[in-house]
N, CA and C atoms as an extended XYZ file, in Angstrom:
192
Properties=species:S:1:pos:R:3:atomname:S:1:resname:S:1:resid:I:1 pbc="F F F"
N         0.838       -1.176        0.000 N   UNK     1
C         0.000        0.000        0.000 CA  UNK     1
C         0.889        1.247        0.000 C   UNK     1
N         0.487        2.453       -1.218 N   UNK     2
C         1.341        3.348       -0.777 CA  UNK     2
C         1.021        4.926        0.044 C   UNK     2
N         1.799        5.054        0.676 N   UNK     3
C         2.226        5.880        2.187 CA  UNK     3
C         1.392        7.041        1.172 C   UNK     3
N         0.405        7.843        2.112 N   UNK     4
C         0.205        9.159        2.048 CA  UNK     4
C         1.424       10.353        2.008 C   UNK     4
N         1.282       11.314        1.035 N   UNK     5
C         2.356       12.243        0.771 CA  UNK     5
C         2.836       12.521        1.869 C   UNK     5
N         1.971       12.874        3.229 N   UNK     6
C         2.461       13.767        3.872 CA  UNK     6
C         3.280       13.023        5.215 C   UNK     6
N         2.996       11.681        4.398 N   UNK     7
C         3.656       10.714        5.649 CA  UNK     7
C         5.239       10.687        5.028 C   UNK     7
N         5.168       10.672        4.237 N   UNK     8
C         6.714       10.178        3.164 CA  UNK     8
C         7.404       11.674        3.429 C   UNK     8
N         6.890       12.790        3.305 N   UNK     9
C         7.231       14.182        3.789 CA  UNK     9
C         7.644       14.118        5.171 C   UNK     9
N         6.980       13.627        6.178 N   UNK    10
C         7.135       14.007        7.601 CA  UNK    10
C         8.389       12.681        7.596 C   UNK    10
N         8.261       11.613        7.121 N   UNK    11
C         9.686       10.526        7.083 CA  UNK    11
C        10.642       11.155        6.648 C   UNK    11
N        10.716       12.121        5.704 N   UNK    12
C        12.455       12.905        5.183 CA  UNK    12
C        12.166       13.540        5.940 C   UNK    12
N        11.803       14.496        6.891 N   UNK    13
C        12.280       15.478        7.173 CA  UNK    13
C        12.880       14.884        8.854 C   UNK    13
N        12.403       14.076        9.205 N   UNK    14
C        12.846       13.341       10.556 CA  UNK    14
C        14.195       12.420       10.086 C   UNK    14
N        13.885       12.186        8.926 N   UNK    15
C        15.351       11.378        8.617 CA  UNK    15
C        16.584       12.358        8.042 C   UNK    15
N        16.315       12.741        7.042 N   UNK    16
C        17.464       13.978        6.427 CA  UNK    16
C        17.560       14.830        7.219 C   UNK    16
N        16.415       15.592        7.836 N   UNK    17
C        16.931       17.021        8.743 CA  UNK    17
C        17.010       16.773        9.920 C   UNK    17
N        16.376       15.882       10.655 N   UNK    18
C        16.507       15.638       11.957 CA  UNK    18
C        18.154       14.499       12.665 C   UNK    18
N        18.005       13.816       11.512 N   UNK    19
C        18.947       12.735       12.083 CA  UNK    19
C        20.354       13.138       11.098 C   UNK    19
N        20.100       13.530       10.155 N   UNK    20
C        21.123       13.228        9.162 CA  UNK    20
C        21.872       14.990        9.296 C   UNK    20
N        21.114       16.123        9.570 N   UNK    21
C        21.454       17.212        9.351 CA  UNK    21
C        21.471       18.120        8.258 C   UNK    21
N        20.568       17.565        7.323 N   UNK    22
C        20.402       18.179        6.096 CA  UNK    22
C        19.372       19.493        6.267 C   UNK    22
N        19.954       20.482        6.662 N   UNK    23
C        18.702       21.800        7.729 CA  UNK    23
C        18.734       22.149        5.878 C   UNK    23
N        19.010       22.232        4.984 N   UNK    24
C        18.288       22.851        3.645 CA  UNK    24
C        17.053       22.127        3.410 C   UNK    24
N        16.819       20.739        3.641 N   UNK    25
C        15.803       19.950        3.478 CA  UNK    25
C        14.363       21.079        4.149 C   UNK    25
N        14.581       21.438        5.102 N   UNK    26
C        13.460       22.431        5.740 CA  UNK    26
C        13.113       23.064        4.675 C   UNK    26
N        13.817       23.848        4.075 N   UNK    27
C        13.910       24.928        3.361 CA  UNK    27
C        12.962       24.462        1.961 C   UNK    27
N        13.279       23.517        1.354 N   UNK    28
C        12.410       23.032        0.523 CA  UNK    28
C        11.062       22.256        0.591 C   UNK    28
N        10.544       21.627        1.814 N   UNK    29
C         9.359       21.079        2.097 CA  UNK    29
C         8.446       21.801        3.302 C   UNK    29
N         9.253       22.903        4.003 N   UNK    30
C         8.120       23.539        4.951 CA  UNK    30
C         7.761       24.605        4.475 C   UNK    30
N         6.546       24.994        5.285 N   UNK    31
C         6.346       25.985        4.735 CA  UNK    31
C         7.025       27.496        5.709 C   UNK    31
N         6.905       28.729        5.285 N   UNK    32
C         7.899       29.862        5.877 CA  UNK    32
C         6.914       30.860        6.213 C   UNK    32
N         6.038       31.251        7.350 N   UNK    33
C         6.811       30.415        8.422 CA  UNK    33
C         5.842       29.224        8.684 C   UNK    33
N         6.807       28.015        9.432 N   UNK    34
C         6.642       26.841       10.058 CA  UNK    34
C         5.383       27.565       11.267 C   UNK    34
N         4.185       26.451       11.585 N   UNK    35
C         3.682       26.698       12.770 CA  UNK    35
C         3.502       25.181       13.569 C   UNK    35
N         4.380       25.685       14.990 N   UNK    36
C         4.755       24.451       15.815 CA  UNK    36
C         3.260       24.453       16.095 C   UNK    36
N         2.962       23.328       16.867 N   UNK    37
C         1.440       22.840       17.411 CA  UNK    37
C         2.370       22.018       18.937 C   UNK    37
N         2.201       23.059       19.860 N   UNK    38
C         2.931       22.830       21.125 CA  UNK    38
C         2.236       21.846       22.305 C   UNK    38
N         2.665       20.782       22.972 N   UNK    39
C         1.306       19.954       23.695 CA  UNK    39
C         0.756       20.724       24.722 C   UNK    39
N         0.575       21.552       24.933 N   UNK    40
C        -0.313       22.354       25.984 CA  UNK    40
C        -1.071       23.110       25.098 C   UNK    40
N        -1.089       22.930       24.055 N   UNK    41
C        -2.453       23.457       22.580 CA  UNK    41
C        -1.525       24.669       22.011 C   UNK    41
N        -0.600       25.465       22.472 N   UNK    42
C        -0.336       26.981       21.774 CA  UNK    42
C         0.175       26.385       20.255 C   UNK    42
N         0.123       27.543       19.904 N   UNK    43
C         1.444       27.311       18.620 CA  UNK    43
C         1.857       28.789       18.237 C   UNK    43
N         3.319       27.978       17.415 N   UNK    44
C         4.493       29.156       17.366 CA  UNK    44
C         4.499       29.243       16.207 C   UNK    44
N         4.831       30.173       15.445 N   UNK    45
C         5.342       30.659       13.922 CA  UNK    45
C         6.683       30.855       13.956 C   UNK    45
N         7.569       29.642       13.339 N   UNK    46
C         9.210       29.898       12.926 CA  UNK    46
C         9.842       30.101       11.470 C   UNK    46
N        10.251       30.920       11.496 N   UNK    47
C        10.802       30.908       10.177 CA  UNK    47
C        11.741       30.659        9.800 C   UNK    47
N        12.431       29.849        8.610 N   UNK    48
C        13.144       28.998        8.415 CA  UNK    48
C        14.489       28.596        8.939 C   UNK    48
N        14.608       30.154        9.211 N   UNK    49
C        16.280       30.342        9.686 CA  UNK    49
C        15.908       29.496       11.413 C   UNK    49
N        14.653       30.158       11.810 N   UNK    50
C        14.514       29.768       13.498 CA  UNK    50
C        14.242       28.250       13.378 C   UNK    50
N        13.554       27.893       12.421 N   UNK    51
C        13.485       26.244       12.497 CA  UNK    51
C        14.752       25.415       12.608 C   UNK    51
N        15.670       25.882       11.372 N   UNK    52
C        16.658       25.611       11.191 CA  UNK    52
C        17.787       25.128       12.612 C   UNK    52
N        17.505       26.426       13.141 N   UNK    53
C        18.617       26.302       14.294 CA  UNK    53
C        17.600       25.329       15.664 C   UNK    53
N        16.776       25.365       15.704 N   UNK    54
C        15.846       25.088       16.317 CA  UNK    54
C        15.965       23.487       16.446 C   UNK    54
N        16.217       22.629       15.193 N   UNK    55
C        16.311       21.613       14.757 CA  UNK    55
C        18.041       21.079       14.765 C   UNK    55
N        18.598       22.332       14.567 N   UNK    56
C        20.169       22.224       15.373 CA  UNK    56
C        20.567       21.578       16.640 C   UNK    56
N        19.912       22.656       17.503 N   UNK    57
C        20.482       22.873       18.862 CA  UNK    57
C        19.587       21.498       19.279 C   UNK    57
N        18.367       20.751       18.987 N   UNK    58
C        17.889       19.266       19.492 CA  UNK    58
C        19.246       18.467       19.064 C   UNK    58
N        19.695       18.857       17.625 N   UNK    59
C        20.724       17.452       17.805 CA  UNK    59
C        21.748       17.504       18.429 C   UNK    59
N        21.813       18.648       18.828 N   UNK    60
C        23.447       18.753       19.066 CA  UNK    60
C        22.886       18.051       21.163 C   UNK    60
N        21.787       18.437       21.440 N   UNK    61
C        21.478       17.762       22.822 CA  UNK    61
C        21.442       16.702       23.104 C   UNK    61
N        20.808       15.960       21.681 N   UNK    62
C        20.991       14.681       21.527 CA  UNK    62
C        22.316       13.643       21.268 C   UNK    62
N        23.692       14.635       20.864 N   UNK    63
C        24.451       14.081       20.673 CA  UNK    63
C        25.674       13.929       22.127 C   UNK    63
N        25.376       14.443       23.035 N   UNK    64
C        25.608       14.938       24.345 CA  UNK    64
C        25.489       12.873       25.115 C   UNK    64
């Protein structure tokens, strides 16, 4: 069966930008600005550069 777009979308961007470090990948599949959906309901508007680093500074915590 094949994967809904936005599933195959949300799989690169957790694999190339999240794990792999490809922060241009953002740049071509989100939209500008990004709106987080935070678990206490708010949400944020980032724009690419803030995603970017945003998606940085998790790996670099993770690599700790």
């Amino acid at each position: 069966m094949k994967k809904p777009q936005a599933q195959v979308l949300l799989e690169r961007y957790w694999e190339e930008a999240s794990n792999q470090g490809d922060y241009e990948l953002i740049r071509e599949i989100c939209a500008d600005p990004i709106v987080r959906h935070e678990p206490e309901g708010k949400t944020i508007e980032l724009s690419h550069e803030e995603q970017i680093e945003r998606v940085r500074m998790v790996r670099i915590m993770r690599s700790d």
